[in-house]
One Martini backbone bead per residue (centre of mass of N, CA, C, O) as a GRO file, in nm:
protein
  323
    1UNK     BB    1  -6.475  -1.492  -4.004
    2UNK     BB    2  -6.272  -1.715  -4.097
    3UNK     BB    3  -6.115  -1.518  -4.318
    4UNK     BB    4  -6.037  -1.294  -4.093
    5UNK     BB    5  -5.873  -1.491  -3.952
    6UNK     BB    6  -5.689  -1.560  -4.116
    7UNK     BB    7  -5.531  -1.299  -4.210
    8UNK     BB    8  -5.426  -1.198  -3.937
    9UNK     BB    9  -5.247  -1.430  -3.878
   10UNK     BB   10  -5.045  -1.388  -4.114
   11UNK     BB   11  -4.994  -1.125  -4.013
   12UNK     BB   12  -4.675  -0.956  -3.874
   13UNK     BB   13  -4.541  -0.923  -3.655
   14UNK     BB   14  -4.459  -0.716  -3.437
   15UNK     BB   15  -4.180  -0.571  -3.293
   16UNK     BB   16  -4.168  -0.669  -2.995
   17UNK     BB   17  -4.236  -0.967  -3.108
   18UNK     BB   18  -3.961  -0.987  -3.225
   19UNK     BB   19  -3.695  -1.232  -3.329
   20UNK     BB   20  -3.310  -1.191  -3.380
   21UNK     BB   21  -3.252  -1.485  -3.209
   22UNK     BB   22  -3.178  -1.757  -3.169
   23UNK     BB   23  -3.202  -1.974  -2.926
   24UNK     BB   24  -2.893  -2.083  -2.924
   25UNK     BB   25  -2.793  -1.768  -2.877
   26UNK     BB   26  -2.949  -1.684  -2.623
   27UNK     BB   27  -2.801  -1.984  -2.462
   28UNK     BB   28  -2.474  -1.932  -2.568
   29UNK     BB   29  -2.372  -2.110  -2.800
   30UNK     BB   30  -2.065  -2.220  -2.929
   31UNK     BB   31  -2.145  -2.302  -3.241
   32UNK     BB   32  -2.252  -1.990  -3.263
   33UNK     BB   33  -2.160  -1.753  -3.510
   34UNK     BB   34  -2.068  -1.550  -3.771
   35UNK     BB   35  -2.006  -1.801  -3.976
   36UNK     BB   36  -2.304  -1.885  -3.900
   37UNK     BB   37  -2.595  -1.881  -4.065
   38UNK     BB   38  -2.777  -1.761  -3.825
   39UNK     BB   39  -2.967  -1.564  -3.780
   40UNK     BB   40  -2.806  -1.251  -3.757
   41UNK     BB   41  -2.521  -1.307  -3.945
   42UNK     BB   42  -2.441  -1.023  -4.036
   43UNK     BB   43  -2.432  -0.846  -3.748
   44UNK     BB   44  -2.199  -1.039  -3.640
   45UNK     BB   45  -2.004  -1.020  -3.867
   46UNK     BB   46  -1.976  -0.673  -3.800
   47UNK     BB   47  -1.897  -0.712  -3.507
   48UNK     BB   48  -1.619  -0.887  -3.581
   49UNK     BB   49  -1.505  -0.636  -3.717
   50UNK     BB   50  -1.521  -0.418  -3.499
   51UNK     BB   51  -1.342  -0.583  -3.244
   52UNK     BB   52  -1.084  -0.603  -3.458
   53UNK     BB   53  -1.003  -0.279  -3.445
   54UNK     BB   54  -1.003  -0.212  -3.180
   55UNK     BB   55  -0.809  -0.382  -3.131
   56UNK     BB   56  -0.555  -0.299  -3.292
   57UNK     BB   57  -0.570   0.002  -3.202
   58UNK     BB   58  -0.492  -0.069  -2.898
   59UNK     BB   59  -0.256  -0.207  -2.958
   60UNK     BB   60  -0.083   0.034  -3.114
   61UNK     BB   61  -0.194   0.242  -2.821
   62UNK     BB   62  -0.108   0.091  -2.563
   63UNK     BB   63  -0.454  -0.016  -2.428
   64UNK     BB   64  -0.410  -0.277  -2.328
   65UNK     BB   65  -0.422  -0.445  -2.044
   66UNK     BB   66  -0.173  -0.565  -2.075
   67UNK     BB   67   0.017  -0.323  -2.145
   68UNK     BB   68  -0.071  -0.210  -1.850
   69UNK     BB   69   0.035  -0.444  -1.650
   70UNK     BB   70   0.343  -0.425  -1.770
   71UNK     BB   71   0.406  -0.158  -1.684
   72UNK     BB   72   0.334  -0.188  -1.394
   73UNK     BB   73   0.513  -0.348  -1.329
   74UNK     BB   74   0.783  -0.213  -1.465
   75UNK     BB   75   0.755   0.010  -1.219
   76UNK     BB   76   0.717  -0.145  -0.942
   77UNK     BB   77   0.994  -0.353  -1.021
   78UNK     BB   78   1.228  -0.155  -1.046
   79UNK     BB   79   1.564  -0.100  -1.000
   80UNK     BB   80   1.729  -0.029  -0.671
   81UNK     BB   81   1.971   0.175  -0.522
   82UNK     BB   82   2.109   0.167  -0.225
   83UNK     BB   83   2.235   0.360   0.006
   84UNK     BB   84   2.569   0.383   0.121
   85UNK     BB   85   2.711   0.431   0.371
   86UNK     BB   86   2.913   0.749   0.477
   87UNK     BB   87   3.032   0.550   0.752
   88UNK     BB   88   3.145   0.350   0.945
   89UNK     BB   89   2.871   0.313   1.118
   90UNK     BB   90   2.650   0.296   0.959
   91UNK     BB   91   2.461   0.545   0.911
   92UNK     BB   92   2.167   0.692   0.906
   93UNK     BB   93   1.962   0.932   0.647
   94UNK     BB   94   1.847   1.185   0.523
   95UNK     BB   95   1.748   1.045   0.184
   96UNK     BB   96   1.792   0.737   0.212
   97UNK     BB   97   1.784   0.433   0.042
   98UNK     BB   98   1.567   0.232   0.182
   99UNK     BB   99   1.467  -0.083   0.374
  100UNK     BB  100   1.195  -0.250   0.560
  101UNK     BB  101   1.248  -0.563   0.732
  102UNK     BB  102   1.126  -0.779   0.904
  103UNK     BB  103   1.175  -1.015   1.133
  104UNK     BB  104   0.970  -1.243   1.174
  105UNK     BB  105   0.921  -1.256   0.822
  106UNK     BB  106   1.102  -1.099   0.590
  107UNK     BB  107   0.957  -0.857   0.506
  108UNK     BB  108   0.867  -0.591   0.328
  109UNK     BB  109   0.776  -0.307   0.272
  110UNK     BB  110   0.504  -0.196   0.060
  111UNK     BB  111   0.377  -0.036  -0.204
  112UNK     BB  112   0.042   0.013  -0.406
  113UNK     BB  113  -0.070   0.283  -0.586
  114UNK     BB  114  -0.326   0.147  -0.772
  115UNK     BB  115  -0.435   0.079  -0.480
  116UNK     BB  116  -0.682   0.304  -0.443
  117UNK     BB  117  -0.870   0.446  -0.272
  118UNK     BB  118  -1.220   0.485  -0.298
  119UNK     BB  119  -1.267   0.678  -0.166
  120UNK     BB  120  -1.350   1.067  -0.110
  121UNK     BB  121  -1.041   1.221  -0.031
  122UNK     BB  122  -0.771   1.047   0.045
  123UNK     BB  123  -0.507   0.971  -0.090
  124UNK     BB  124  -0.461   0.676  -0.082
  125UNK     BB  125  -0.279   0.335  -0.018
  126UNK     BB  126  -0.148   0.030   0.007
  127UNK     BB  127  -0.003  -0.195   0.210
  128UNK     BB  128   0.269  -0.425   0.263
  129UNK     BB  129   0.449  -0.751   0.270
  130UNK     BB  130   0.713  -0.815   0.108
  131UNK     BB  131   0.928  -1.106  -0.028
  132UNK     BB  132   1.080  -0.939  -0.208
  133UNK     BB  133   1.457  -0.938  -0.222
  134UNK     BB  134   1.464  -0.689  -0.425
  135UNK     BB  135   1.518  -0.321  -0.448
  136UNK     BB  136   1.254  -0.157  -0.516
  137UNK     BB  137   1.014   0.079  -0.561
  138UNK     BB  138   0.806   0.005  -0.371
  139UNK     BB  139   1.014  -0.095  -0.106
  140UNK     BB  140   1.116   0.169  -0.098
  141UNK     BB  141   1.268   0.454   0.123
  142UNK     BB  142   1.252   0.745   0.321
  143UNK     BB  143   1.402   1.015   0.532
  144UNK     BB  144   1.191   1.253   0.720
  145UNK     BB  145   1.193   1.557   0.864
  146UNK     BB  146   1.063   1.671   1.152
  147UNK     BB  147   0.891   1.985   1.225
  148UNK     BB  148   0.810   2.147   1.480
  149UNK     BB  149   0.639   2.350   1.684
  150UNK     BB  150   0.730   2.619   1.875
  151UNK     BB  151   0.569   2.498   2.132
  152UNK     BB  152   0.743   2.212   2.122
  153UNK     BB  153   0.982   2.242   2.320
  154UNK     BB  154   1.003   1.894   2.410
  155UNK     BB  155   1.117   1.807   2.105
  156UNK     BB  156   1.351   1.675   1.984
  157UNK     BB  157   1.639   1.818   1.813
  158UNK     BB  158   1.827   1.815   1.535
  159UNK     BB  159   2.054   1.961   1.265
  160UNK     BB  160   2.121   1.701   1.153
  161UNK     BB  161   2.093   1.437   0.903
  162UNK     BB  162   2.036   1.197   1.109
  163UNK     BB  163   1.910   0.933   1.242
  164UNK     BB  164   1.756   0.905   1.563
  165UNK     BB  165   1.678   0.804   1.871
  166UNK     BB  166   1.353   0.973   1.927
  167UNK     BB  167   1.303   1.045   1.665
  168UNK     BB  168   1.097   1.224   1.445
  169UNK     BB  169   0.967   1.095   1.139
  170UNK     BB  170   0.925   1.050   0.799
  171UNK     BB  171   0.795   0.810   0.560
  172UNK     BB  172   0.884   0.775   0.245
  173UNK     BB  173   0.838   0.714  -0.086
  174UNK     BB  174   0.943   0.641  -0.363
  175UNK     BB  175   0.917   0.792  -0.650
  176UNK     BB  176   0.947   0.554  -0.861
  177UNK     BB  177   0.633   0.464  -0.818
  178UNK     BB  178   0.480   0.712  -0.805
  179UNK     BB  179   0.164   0.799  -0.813
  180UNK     BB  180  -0.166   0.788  -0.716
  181UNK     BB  181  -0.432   0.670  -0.822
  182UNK     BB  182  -0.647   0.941  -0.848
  183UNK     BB  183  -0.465   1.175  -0.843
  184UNK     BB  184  -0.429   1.466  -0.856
  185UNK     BB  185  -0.242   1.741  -0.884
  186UNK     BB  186  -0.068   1.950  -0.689
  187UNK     BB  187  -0.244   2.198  -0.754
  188UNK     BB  188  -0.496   2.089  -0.698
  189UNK     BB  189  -0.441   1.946  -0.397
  190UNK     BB  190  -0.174   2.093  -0.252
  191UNK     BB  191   0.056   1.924  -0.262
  192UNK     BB  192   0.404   1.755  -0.287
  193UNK     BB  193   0.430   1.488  -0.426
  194UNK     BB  194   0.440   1.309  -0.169
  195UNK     BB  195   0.441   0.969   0.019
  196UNK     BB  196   0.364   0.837   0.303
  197UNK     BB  197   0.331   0.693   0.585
  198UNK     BB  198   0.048   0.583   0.727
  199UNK     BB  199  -0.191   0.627   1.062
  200UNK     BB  200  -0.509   0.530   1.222
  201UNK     BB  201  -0.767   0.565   1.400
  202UNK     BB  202  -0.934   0.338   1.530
  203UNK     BB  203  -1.269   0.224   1.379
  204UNK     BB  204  -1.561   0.164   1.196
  205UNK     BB  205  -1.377   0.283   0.894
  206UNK     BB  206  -1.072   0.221   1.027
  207UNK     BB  207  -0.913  -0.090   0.943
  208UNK     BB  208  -0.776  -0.400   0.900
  209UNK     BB  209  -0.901  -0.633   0.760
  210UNK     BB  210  -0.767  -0.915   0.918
  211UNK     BB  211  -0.676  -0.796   1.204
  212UNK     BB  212  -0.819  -0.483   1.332
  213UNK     BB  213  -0.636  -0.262   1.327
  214UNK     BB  214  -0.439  -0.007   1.240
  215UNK     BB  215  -0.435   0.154   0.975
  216UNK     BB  216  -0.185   0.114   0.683
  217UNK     BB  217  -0.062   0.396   0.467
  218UNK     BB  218  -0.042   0.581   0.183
  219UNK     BB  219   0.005   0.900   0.168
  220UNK     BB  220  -0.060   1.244  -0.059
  221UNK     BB  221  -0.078   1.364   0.262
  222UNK     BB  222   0.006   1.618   0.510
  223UNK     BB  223   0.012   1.497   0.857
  224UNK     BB  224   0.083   1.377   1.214
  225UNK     BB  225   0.000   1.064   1.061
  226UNK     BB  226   0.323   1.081   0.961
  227UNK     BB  227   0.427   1.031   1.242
  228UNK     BB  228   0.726   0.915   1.372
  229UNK     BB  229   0.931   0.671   1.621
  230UNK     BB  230   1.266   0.545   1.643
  231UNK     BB  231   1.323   0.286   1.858
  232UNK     BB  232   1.413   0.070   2.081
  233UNK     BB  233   1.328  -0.239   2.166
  234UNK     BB  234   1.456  -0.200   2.430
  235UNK     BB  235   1.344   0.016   2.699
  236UNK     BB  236   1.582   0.034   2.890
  237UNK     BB  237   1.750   0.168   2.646
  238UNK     BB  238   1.616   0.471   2.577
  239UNK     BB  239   1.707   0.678   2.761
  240UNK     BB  240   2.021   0.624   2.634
  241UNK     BB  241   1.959   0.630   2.328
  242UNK     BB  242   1.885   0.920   2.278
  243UNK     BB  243   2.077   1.043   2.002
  244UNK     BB  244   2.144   0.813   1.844
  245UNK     BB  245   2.266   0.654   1.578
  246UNK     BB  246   2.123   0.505   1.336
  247UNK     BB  247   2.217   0.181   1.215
  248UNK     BB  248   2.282  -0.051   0.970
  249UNK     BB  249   2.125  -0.311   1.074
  250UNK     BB  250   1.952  -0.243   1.361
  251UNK     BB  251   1.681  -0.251   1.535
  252UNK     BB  252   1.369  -0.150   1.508
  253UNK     BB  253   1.088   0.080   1.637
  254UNK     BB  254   0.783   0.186   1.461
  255UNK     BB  255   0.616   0.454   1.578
  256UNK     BB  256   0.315   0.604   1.634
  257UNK     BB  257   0.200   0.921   1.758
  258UNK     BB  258  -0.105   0.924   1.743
  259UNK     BB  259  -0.145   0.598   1.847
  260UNK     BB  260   0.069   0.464   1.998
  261UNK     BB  261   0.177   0.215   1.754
  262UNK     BB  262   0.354  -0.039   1.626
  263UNK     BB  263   0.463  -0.139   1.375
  264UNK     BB  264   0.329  -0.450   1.190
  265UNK     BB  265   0.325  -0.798   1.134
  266UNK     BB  266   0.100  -1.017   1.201
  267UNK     BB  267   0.089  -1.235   0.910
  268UNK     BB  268  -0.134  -1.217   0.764
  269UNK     BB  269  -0.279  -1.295   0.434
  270UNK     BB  270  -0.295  -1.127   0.083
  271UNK     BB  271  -0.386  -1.062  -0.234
  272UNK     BB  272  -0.272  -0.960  -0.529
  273UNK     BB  273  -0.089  -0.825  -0.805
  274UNK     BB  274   0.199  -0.985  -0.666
  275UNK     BB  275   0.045  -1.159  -0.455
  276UNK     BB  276   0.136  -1.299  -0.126
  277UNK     BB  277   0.064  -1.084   0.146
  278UNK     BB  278   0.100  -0.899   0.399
  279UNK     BB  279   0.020  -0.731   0.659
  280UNK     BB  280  -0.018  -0.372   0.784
  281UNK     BB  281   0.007  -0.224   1.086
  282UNK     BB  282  -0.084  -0.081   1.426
  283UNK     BB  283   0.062  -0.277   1.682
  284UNK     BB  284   0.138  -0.378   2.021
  285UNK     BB  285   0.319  -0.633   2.095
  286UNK     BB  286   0.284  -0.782   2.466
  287UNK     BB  287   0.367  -0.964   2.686
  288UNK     BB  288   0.337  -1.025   2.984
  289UNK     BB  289   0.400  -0.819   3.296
  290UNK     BB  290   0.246  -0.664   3.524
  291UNK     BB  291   0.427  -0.741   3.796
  292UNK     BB  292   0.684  -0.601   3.699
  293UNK     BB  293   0.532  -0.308   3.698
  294UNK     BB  294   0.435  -0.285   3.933
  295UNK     BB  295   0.732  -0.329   4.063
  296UNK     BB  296   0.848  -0.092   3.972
  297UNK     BB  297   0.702   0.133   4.044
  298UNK     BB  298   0.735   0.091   4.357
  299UNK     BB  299   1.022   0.167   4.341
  300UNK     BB  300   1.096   0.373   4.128
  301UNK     BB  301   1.052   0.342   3.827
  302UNK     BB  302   1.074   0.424   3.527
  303UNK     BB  303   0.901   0.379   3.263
  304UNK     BB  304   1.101   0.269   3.047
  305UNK     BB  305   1.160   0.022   3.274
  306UNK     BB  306   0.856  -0.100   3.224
  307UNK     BB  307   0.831  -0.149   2.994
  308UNK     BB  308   0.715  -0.362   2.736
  309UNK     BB  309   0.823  -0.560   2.503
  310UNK     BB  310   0.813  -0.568   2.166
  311UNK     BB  311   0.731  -0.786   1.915
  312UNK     BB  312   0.870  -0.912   1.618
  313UNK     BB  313   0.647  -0.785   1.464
  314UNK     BB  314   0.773  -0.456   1.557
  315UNK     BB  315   1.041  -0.533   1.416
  316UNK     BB  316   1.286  -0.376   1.273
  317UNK     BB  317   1.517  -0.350   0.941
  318UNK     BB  318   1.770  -0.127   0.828
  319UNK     BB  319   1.808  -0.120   0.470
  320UNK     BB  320   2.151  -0.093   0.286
  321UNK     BB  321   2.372  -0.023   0.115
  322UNK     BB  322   2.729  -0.097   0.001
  323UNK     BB  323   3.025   0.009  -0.012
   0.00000   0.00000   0.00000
């Protein structure tokens, strides 16, 4: 029986019960590495060779991590020329590329492509406002002519390529930013390969990460959620103003047709990989004066002269380029 019990336990471990790596490899020791001979030195040593070899392949085929992050600054941050008015006037039209400008943080609108929605089936990236000084891919836009239908025949429109007060319209982001992260090709999605500046209605999937307000975002999906509406900020001055060419540095608010809220940078900052970036939301910022507008109904002033102006977080300038 006594060497019965010796023989077995002589016999080796099973598969299940052996151990391949030393206790030390197992605990993470920074000592003990494939140089090192201790427990599987050989299978070490030809993993680091193999490691090796992926890593140079990768480097040649331009698809490391760094090189990949330097294409996308080297993308997003690419130097853009805007459009210089083409009369005294300094009017915008459509097609010019311009930066919109927050008058209270002084950052300019901006979005990043690669950062895009997660969700299935969305087709848009986030904005931001960017302090950076320079007009480059990200930051620069253009307007695009909204067409109403046949029905809407309420709706103001111009035949000229200007762009005035009142006016409906949708915001493009610059092609040289690329195209949406994880985006269809044009065919396949049905789009027309353009980026709009999108706004949703508030809800409880659907909003600010940081305000809680209405979320804006580029989808590169075309629908009446990408219709703005130019306007002056002063309201009394809107029913004279309407149809007025909208001209380069002048204040303006840019109001969400479908949420009836204006775009706004309420101050938030959220970093990302540009840097600490403000949010951009959808919020009418507008103080006290209930007694105001009472008192003007009560006159019988029109809702335009009664309207509370909108705060410096919802006013933008249209920055254009130098004649």
């Amino acid at each position: 029986k006594d060497f019965s019990t010796r023989v077995r336990s002589a016999d080796p471990p099973s598969r299940a019960t052996m151990q391949y790596f030393t206790p030390q490899e197992m605990a993470g020791g920074v000592r003990y590495g494939g140089k090192c001979k201790v427990g599987n030195w050989n299978e070490n040593a030809t993993l680091d060779e193999i490691r090796a070899q992926e890593y140079l392949a990768k480097k040649q085929a331009g698809t490391l991590k760094t090189d990949q992050y330097n294409r996308r600054m080297a993308k997003a941050l690419a130097p853009v020329s805007l459009t210089p008015p083409s009369d005294s006037e300094r009017s915008i039209r459509f097609g010019d590329v311009v930066m919109l400008a927050n008058v209270a943080s002084g950052a300019a609108v901006a979005a990043d492509v690669e950062d895009a929605d997660p969700r299935p089936g969305e087709l848009s990236c986030a904005v931001s406002a960017s302090a950076y000084p320079s007009p480059v891919a990200r930051n620069t836009w253009s307007f695009e002519k909204f067409i109403p239908r046949a029905s809407a025949y309420l709706t103001p429109t111009w035949d000229d390529d200007l762009v005035r007060y009142g006016q409906k319209v949708k915001i493009v982001l610059n092609t040289a930013a690329g195209a949406i992260a994880g985006c269809p090709p044009d065919d396949e999605s049905g789009g027309d390969g353009v980026n709009r500046l999108r706004s949703y209605t508030k809800s409880t999937t659907r909003f600010a990460k940081r305000s809680r307000f209405c979320e804006v975002s580029v989808s590169a999906s075309d629908s009446y959620e990408c219709v703005f509406e130019i306007l002056t900020p002063d309201p009394t001055k809107r029913l004279v103003s309407e149809g007025v060419p909208v001209a380069s540095g002048a204040p303006v608010v840019i109001r969400h047709c479908n949420t009836n809220q204006c775009l706004a940078v309420p101050g938030h900052s959220s970093a990302n990989d540009f840097g600490d970036e403000l949010e951009v939301a959808g919020h009418t910022a507008s103080g006290a004066g209930n007694a105001y507008v009472m008192q003007g109904l009560a006159t019988g002033k029109p809702s335009s002269m009664t309207t509370k102006a909108p705060g410096d977080i919802n006013t933008f300038v249209i920055v254009a380029g130098e004649r």
